[in-house]
Backbone as XML, in Angstrom:
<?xml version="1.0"?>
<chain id="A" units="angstrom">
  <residue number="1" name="UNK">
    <atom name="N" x="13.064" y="-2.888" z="-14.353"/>
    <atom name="CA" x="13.284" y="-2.979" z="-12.927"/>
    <atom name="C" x="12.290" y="-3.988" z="-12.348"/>
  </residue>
  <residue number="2" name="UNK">
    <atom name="N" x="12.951" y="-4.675" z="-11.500"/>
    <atom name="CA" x="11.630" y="-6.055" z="-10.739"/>
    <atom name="C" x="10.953" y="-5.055" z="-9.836"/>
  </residue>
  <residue number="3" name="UNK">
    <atom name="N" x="9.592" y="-5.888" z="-9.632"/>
    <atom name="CA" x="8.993" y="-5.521" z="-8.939"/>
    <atom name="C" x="9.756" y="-5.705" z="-7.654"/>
  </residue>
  <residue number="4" name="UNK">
    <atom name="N" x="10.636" y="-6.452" z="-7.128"/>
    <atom name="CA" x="10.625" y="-6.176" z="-5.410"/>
    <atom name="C" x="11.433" y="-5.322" z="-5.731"/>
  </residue>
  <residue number="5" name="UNK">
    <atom name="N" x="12.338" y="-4.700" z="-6.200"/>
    <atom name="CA" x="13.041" y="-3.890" z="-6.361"/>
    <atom name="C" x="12.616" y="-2.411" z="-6.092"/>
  </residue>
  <residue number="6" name="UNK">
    <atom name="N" x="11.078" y="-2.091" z="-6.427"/>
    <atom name="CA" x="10.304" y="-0.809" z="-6.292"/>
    <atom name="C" x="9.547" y="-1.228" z="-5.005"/>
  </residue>
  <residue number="7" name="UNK">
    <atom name="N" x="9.027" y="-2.517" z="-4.669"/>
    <atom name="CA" x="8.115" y="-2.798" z="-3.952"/>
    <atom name="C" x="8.594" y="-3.444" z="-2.544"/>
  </residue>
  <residue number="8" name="UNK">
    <atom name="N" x="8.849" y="-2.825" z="-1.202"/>
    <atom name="CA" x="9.107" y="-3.942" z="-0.446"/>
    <atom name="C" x="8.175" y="-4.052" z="0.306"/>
  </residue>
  <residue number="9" name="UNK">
    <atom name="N" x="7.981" y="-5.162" z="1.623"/>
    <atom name="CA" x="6.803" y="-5.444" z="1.955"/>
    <atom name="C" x="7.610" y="-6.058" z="3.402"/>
  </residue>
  <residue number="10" name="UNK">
    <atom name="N" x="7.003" y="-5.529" z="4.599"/>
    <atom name="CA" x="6.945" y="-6.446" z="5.682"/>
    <atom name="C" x="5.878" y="-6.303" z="6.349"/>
  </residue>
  <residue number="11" name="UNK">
    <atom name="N" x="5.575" y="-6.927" z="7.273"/>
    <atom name="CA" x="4.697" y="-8.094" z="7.939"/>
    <atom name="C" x="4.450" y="-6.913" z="8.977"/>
  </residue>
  <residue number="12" name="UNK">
    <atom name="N" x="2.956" y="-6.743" z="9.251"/>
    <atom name="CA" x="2.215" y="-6.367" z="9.924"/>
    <atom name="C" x="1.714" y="-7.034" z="10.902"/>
  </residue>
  <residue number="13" name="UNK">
    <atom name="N" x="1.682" y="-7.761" z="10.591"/>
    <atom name="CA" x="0.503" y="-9.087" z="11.722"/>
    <atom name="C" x="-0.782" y="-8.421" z="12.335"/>
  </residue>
  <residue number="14" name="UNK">
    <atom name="N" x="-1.313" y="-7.499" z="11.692"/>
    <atom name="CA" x="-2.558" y="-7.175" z="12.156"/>
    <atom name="C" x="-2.217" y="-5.956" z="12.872"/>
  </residue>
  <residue number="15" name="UNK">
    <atom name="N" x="-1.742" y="-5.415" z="13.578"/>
    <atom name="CA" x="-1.578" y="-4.379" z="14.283"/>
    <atom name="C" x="-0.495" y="-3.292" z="13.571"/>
  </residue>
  <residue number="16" name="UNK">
    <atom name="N" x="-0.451" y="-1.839" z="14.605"/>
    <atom name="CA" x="0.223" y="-1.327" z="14.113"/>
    <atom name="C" x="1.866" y="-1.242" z="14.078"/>
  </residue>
  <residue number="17" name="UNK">
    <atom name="N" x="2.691" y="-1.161" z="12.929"/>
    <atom name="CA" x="4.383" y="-1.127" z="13.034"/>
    <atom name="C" x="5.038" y="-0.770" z="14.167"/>
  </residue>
  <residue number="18" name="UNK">
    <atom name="N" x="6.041" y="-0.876" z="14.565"/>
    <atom name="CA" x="7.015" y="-0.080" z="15.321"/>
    <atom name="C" x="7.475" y="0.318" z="14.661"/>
  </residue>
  <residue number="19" name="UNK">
    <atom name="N" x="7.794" y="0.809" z="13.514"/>
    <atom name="CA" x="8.500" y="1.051" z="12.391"/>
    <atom name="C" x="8.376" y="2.838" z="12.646"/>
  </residue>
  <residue number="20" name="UNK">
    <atom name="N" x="9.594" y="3.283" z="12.265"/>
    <atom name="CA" x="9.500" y="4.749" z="12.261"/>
    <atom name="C" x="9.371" y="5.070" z="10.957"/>
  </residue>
  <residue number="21" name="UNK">
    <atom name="N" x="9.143" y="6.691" z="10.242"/>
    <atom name="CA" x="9.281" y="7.196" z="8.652"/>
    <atom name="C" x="10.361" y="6.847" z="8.232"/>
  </residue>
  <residue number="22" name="UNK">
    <atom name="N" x="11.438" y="7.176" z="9.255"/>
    <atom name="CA" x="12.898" y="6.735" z="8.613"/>
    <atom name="C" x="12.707" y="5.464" z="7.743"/>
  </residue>
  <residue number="23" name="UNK">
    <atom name="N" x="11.784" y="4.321" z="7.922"/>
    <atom name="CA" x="12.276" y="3.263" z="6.867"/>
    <atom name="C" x="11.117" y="3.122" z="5.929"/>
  </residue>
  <residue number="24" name="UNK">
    <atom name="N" x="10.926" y="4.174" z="5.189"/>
    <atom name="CA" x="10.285" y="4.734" z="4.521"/>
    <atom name="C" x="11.229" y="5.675" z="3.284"/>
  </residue>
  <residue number="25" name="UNK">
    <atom name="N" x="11.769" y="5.065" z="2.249"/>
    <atom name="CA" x="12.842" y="6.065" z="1.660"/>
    <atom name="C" x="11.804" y="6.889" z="0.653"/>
  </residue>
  <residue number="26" name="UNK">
    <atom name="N" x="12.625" y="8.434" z="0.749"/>
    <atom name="CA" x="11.736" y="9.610" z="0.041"/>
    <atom name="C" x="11.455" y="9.027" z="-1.424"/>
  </residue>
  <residue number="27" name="UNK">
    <atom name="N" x="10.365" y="9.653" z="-1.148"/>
    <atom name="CA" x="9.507" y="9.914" z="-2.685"/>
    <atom name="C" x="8.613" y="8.130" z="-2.574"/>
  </residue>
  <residue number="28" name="UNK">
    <atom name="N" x="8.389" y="7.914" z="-1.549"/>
    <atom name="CA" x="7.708" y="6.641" z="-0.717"/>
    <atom name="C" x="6.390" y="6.763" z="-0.101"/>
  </residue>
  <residue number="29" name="UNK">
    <atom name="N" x="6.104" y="5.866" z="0.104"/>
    <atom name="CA" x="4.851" y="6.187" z="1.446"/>
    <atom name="C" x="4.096" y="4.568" z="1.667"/>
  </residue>
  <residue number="30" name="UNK">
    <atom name="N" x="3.534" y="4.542" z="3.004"/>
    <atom name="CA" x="3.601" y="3.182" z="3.184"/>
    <atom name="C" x="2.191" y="2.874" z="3.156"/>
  </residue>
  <residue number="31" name="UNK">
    <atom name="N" x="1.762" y="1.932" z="2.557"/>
    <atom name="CA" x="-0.174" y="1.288" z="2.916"/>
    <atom name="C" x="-0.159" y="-0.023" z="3.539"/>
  </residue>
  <residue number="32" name="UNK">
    <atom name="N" x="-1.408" y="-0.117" z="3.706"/>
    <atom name="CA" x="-1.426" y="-1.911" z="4.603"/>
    <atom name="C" x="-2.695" y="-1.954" z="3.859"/>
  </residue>
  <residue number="33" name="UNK">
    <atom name="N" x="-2.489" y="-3.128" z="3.189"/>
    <atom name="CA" x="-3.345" y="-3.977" z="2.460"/>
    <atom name="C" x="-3.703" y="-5.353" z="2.736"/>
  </residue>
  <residue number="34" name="UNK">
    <atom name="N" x="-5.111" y="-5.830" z="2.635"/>
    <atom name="CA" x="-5.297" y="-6.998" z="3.016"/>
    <atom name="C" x="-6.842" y="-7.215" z="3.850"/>
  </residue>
  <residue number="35" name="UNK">
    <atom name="N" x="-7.473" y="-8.184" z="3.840"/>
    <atom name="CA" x="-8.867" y="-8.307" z="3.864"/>
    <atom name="C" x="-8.856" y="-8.471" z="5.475"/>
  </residue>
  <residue number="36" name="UNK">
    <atom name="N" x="-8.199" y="-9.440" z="5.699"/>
    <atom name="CA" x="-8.223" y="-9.768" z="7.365"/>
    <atom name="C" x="-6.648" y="-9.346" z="8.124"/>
  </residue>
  <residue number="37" name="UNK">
    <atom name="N" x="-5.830" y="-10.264" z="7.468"/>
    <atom name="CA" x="-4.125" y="-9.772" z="7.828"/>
    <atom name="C" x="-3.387" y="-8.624" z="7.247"/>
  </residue>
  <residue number="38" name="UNK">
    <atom name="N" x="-3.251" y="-7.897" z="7.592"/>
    <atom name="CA" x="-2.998" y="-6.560" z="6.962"/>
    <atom name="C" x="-1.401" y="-6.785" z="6.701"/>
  </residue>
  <residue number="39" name="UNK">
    <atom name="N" x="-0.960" y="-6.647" z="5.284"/>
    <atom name="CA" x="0.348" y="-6.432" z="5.019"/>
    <atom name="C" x="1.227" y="-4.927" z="4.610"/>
  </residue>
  <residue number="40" name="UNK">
    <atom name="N" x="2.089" y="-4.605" z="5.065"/>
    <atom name="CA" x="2.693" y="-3.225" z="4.755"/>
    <atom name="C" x="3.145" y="-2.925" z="3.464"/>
  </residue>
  <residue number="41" name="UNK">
    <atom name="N" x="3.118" y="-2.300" z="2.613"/>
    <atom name="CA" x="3.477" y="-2.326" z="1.433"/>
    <atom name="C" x="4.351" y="-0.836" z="1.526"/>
  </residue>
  <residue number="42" name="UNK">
    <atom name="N" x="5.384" y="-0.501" z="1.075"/>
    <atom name="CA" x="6.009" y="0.584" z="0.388"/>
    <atom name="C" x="6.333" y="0.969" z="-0.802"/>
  </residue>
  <residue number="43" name="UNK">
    <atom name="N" x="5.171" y="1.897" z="-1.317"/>
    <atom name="CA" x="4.974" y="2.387" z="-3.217"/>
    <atom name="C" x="5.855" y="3.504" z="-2.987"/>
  </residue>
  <residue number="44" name="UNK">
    <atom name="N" x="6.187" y="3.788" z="-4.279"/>
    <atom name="CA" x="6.258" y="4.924" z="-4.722"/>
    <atom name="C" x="5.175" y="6.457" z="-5.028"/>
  </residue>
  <residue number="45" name="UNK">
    <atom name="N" x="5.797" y="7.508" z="-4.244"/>
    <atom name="CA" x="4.538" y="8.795" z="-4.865"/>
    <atom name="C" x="3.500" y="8.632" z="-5.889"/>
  </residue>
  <residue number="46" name="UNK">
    <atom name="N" x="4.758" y="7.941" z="-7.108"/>
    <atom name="CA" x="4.057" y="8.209" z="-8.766"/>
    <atom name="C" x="2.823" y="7.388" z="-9.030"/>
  </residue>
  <residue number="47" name="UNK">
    <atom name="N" x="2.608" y="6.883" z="-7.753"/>
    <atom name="CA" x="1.538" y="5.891" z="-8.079"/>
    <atom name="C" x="0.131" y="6.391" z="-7.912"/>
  </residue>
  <residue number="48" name="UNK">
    <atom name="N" x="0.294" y="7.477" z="-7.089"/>
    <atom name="CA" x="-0.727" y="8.344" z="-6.901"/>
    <atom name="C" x="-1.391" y="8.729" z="-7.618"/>
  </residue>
  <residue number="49" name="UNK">
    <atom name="N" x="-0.806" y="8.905" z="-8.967"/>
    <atom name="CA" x="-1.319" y="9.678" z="-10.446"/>
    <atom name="C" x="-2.358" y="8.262" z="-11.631"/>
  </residue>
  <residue number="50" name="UNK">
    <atom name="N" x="-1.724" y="7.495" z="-10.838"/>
    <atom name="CA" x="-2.070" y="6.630" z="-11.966"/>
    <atom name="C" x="-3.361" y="5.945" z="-11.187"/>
  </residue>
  <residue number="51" name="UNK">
    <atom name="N" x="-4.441" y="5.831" z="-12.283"/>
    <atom name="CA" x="-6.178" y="5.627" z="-12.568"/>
    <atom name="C" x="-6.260" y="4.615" z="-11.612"/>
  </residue>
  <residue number="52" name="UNK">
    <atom name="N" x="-5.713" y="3.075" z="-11.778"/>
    <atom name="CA" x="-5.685" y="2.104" z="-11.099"/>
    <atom name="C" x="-5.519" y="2.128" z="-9.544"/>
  </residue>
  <residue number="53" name="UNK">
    <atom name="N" x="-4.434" y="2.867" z="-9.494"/>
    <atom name="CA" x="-4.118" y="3.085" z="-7.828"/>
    <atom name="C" x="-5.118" y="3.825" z="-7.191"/>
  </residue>
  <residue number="54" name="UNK">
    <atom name="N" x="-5.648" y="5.194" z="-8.150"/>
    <atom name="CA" x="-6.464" y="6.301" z="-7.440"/>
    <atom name="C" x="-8.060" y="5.143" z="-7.453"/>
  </residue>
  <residue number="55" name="UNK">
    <atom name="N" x="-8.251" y="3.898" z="-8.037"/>
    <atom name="CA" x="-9.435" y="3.565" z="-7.991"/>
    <atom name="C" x="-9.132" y="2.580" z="-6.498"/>
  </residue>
  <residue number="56" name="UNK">
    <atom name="N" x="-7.923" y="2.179" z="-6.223"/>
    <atom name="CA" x="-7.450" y="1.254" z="-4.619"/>
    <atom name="C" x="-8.254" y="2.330" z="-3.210"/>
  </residue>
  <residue number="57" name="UNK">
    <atom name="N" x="-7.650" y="3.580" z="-3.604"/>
    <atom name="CA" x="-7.895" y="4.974" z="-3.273"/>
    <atom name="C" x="-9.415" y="5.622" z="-2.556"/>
  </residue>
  <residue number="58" name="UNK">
    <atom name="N" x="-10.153" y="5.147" z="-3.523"/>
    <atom name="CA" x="-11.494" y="5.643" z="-3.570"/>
    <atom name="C" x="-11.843" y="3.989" z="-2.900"/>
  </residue>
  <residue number="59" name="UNK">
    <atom name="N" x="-12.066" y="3.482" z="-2.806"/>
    <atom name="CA" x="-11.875" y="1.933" z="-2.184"/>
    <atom name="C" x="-11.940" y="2.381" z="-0.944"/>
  </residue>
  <residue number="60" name="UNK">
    <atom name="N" x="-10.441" y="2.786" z="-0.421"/>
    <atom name="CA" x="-9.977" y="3.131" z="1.211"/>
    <atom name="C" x="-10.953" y="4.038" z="1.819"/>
  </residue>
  <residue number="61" name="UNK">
    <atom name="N" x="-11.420" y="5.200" z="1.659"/>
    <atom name="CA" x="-11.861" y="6.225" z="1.119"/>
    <atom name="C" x="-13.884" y="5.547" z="1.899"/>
  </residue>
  <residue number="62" name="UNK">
    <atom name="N" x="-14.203" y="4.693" z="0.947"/>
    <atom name="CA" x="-15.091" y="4.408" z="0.969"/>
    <atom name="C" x="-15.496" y="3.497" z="2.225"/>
  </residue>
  <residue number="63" name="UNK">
    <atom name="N" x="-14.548" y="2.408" z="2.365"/>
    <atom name="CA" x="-14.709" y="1.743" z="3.436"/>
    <atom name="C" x="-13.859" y="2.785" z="4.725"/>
  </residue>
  <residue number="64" name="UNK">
    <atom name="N" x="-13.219" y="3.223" z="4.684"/>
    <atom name="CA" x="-12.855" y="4.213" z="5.711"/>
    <atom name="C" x="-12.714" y="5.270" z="5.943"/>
  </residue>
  <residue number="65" name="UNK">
    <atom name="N" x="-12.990" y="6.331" z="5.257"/>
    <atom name="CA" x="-13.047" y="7.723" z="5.004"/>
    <atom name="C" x="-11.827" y="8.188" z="5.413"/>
  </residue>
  <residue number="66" name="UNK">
    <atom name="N" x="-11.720" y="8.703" z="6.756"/>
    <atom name="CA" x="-10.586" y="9.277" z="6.931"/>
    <atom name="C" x="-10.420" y="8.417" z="8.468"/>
  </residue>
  <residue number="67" name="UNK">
    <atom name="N" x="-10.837" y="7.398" z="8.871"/>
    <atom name="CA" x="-10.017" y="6.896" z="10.380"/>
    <atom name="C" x="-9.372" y="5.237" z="9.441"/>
  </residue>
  <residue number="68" name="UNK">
    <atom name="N" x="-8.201" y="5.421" z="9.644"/>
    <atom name="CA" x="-7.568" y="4.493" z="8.916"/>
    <atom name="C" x="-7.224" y="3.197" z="10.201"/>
  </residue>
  <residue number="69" name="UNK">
    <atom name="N" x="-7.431" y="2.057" z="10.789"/>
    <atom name="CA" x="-7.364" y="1.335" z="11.849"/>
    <atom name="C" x="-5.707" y="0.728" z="11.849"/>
  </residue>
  <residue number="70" name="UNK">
    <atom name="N" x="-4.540" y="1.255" z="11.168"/>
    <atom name="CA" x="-3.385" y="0.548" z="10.977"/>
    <atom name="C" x="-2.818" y="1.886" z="11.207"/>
  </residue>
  <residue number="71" name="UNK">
    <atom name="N" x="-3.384" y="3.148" z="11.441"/>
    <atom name="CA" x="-2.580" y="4.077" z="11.616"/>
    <atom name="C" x="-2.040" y="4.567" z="10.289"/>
  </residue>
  <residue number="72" name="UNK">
    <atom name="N" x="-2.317" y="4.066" z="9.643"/>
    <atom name="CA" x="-1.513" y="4.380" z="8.388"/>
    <atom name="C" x="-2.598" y="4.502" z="6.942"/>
  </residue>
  <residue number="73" name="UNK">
    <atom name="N" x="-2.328" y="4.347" z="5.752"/>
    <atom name="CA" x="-3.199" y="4.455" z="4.977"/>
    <atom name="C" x="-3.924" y="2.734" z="4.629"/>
  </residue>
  <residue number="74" name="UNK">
    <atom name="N" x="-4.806" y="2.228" z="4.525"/>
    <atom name="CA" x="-5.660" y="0.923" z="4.672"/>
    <atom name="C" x="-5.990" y="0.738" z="3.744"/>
  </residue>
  <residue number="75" name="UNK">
    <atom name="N" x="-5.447" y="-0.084" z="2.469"/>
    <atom name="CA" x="-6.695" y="-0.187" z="1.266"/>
    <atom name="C" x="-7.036" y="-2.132" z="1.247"/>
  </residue>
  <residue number="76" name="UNK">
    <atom name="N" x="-8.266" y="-1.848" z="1.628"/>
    <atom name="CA" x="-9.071" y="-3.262" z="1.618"/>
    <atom name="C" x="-9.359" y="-3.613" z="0.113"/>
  </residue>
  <residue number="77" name="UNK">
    <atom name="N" x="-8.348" y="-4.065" z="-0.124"/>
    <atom name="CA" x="-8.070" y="-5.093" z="-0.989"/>
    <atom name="C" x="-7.579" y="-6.434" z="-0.765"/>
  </residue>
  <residue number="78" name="UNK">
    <atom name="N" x="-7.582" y="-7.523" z="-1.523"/>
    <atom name="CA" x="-6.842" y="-8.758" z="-1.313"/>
    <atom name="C" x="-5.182" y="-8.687" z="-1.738"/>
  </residue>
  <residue number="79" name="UNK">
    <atom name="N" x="-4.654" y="-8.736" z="-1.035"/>
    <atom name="CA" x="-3.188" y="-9.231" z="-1.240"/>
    <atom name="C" x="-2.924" y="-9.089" z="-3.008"/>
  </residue>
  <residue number="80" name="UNK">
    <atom name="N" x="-3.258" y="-10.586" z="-2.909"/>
    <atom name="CA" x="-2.876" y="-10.817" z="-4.702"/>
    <atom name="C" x="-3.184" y="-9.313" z="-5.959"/>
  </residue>
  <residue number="81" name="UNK">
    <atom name="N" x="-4.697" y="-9.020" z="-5.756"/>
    <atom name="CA" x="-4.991" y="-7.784" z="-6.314"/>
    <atom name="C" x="-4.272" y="-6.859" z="-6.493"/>
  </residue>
  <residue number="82" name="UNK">
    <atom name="N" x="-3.891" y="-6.423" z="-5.340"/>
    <atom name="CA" x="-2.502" y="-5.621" z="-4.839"/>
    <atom name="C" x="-1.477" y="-5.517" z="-5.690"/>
  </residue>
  <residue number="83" name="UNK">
    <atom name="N" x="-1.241" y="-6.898" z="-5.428"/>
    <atom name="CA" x="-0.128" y="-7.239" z="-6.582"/>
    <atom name="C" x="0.055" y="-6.987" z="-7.744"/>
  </residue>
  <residue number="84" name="UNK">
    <atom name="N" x="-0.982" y="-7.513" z="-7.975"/>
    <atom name="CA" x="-1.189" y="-7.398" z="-9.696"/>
    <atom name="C" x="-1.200" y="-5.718" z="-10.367"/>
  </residue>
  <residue number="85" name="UNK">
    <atom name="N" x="-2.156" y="-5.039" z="-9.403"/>
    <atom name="CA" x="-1.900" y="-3.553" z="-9.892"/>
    <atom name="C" x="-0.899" y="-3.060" z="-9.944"/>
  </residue>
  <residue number="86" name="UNK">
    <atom name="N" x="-0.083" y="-3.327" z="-8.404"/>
    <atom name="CA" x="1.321" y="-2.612" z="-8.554"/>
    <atom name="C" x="2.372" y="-3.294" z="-10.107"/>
  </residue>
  <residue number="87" name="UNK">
    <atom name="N" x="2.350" y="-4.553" z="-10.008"/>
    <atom name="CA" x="2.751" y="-5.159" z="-10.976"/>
    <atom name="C" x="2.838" y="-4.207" z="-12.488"/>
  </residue>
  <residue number="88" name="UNK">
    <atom name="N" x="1.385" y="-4.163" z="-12.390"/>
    <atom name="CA" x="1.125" y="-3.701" z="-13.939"/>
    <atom name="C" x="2.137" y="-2.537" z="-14.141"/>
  </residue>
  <residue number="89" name="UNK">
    <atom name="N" x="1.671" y="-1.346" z="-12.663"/>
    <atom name="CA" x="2.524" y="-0.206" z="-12.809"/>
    <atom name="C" x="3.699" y="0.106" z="-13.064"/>
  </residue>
  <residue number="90" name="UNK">
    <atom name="N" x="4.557" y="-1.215" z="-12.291"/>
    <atom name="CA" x="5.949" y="-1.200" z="-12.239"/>
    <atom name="C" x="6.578" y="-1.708" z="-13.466"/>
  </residue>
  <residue number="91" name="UNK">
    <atom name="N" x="5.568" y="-2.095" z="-14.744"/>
    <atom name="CA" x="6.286" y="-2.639" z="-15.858"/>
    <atom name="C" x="5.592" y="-1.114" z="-16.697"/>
  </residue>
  <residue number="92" name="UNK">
    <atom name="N" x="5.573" y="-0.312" z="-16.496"/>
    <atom name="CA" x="5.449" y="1.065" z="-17.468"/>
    <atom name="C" x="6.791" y="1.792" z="-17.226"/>
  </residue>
</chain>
């Protein structure tokens, strides 16, 4: 399965979505990633389990404990990084 296929992504522009849960399909959940421009990402649950993601996790966690500034979950990471982890995941 491709990655955009598990992974879709729209545009934040820094602030928070208008976007409701509805575009959020189950067994989903949405993060915003990104150092300065925050991008929306939509993973899958299963990602939760896996070492790599839970280390994005402890990341968020660290730089934000629990006030997330996107309203949503925040992992300060770079874009590309991002990528690459989900990447890895989505080829298991």
């Amino acid at each position: 399965m491709a990655i955009h296929q598990i992974l879709r992504r729209s545009l934040s522009a820094g602030k928070r979505s208008n976007s409701t849960r509805s575009d959020v399909p189950k067994g989903h959940f949405a993060v915003y990633v990104g150092e300065s421009e925050k991008r929306r990402f939509i993973v899958p649950v299963s990602y939760l389990n896996e070492p790599s993601f839970q280390d994005l996790l402890c990341q968020a966690e660290e730089e934000f404990g629990f006030h997330h500034p996107m309203g949503g979950l925040t992992i300060p990471c770079n874009e590309d990084l991002f990528m690459d982890i989900i990447s890895s995941l989505a080829r298991r």
